[in-house]
N, C-alpha and C positions, 0 to 999 in steps of 0.2 A: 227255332227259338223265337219268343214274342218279342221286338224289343221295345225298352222302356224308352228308346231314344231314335224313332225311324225318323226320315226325310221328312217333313212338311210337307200333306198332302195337297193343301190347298194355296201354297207356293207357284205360281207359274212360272218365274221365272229359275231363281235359286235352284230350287229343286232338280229341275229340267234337266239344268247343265250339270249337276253334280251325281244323276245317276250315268248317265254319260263318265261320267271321271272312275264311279263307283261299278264300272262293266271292264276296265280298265285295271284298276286298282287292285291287287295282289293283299292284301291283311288277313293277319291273323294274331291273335294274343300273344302278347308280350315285347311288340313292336315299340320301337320310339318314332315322332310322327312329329314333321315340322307342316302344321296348315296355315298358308302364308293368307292376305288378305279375306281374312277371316268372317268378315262381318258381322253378323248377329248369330252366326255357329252354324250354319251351313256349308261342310257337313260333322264339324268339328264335332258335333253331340253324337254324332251317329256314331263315328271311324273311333270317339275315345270310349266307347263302350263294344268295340270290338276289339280292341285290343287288352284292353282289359284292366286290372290293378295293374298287373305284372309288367304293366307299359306306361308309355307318357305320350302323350299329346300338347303340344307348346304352340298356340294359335295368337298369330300374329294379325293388327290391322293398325293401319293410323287412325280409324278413327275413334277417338273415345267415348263418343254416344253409341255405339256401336257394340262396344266391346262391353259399356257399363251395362246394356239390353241383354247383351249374352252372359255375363255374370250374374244377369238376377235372372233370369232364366235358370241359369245353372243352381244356384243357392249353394248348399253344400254337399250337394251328388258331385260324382265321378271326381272326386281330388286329383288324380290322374292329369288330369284335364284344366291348363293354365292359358290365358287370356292375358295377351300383351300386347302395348303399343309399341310396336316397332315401326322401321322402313325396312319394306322389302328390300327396296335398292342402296340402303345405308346398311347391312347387317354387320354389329360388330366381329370384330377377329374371335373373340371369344365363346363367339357362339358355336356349341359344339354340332357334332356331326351326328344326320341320322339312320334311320333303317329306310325311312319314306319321305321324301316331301309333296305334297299336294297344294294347290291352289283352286279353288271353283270359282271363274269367273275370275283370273289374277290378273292372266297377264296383260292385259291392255294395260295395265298399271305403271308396268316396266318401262316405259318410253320415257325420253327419249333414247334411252340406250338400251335396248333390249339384250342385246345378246351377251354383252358384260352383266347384268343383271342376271341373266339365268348360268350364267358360266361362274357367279358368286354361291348359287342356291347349290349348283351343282359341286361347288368344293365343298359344304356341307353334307354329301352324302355319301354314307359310308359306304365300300364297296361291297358292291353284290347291292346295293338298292335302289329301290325304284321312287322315278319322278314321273307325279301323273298332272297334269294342269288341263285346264279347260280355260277357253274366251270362244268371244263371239269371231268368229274372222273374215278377211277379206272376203265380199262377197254380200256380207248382212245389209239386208235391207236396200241393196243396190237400188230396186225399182225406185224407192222413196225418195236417194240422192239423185237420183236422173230426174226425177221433176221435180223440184229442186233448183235443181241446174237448169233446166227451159224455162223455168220461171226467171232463173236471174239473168238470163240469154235475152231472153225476151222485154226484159228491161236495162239491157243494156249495163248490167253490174259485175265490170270487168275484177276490181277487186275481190267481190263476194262470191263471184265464179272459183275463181284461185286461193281461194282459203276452203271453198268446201273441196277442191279438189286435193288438196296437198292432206284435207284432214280424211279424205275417201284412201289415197294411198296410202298414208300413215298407218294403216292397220295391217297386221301381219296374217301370211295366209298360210296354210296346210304347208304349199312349199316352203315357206323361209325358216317354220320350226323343224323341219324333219332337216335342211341342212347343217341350221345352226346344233342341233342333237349331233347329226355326224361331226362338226368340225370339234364340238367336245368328245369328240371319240367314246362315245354310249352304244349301246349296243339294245340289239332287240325293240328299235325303235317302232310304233304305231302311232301314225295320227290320222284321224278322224274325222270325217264332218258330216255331222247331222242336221238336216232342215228343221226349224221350226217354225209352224207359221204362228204370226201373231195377230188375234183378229181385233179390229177398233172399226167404230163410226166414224160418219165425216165430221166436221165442222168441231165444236167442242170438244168431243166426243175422243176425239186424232189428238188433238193439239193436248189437251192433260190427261192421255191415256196415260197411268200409272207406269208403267214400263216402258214408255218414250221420253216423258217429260222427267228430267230431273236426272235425264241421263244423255239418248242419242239427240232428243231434237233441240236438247241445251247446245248440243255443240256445232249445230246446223245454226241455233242463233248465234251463240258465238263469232261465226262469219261476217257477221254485219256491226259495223261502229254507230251504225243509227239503227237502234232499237223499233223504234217507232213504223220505219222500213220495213224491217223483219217482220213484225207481225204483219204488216199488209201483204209480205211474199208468203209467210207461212198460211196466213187466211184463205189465201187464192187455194193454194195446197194442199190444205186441211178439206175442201169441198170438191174435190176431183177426185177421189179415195178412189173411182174406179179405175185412172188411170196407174195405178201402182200398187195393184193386188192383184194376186195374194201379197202380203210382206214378211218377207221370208229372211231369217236368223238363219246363222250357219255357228252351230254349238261344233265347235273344233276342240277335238282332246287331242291332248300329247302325251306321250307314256315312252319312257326310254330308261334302262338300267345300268349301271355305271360297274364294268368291268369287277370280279372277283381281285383279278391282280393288280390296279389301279392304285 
């Protein structure tokens, strides 16, 4: 079948991870489908033209530029298919249960309480269905936070050592999702991790690579209450690229299915 709605080719990142989810992922028409942090409809276009009329697709994000990008994308195709600002971690009581839920790229979202957060997603789903999610996890990018981190050793930045260290452990890995899946008593759990490397230049080049800046090295600045600092640590860092390559993404799915008699 040709579809009128595949992945984004030319997506590097997006895409990536949600074939990953989509190798995973169990559909077929006439499914109901909760896609949480939605963003511009990756893979929300793809998954509500598999499932069909005969289904729904209810794709959630907080953001509303976001979500207004993926409605005029959408126009008036696939009615099936609804675009909502929600909170993943606020979902009201009344939101009913489904055949699927999916996230590409969610769950770092869920903090600080993760496992209350998916232990909500997972009372919405109906028994006998399945949850597939994707993030990046413990492990991404390691080499980057190690220099990094000898840069702020090396200036003596006891505070901005301990904020990238607590925000390096804050991310969850392959093992904390396949536990917390068991301690929800799910079954047929798989999780995942795949390398990806992401290639950049030094200098400029590092520092507003489109897929760093405006996301991971925001939160490496973040570390620092003097701006002005940061960029002289990240400058040093941004020209030693050979010291911490390759720089390797760890695309972690999880996929577990919630008991028939549940």
């Amino acid at each position: 079948m040709k579809l009128s709605w595949p992945l984004p080719q030319k997506d590097p990142w997006s895409t990536l991870f949600a074939e990953c989810l989509l190798a995973q992922l169990q559909v077929h028409p006439g499914l109901t489908m909760l896609d949480i942090a939605c963003g511009d409809g990756i893979p929300a276009f793809y998954l509500a033209e598999h499932v069909g009329s005969t289904g729904r697709v209810l794709a959630m994000d907080l953001s509303q530029a976001q979500l207004s990008r993926a409605r005029l994308v959408q126009g008036s195709a696939l009615p099936w298919l609804e675009f909502v600002c929600m909170d993943i971690c606020a979902l009201p009581p009344t939101l009913p249960s489904f055949d699927r839920i999916t996230g590409n790229l969610s769950f770092m979202f869920f903090r600080p309480n993760r496992f209350e957060a998916l232990q909500s997603l997972v009372s919405h789903l109906k028994p006998g269905g399945q949850i597939v999610l994707t993030f990046p996890s413990l492990g991404t990018f390691d080499s980057l936070w190690q220099r990094i981190d000898r840069e702020m050793a090396h200036r003596h930045l006891v505070h901005e050592r301990q904020a990238l260290a607590d925000y390096v452990a804050e991310r969850p890995s392959a093992q904390h999702v396949t536990q917390w899946f068991e301690e929800l008593k799910l079954e047929h759990i798989v999780v995942t991790e795949d390398p990806l490397e992401v290639t950049t230049g030094p200098g400029p080049a590092f520092l507003h690579h489109p897929l760093l800046r405006g996301g991971f090295l925001d939160d490496a600045y973040e570390c620092f209450e003097d701006q002005a600092l940061a960029e002289k640590v990240m400058a040093v860092v941004s020209n030693d690229l050979a010291s911490f390559v390759p720089l390797l993404a760890l695309r972690c799915t999880m996929s577990a299915w919630k008991p028939e008699d549940s």
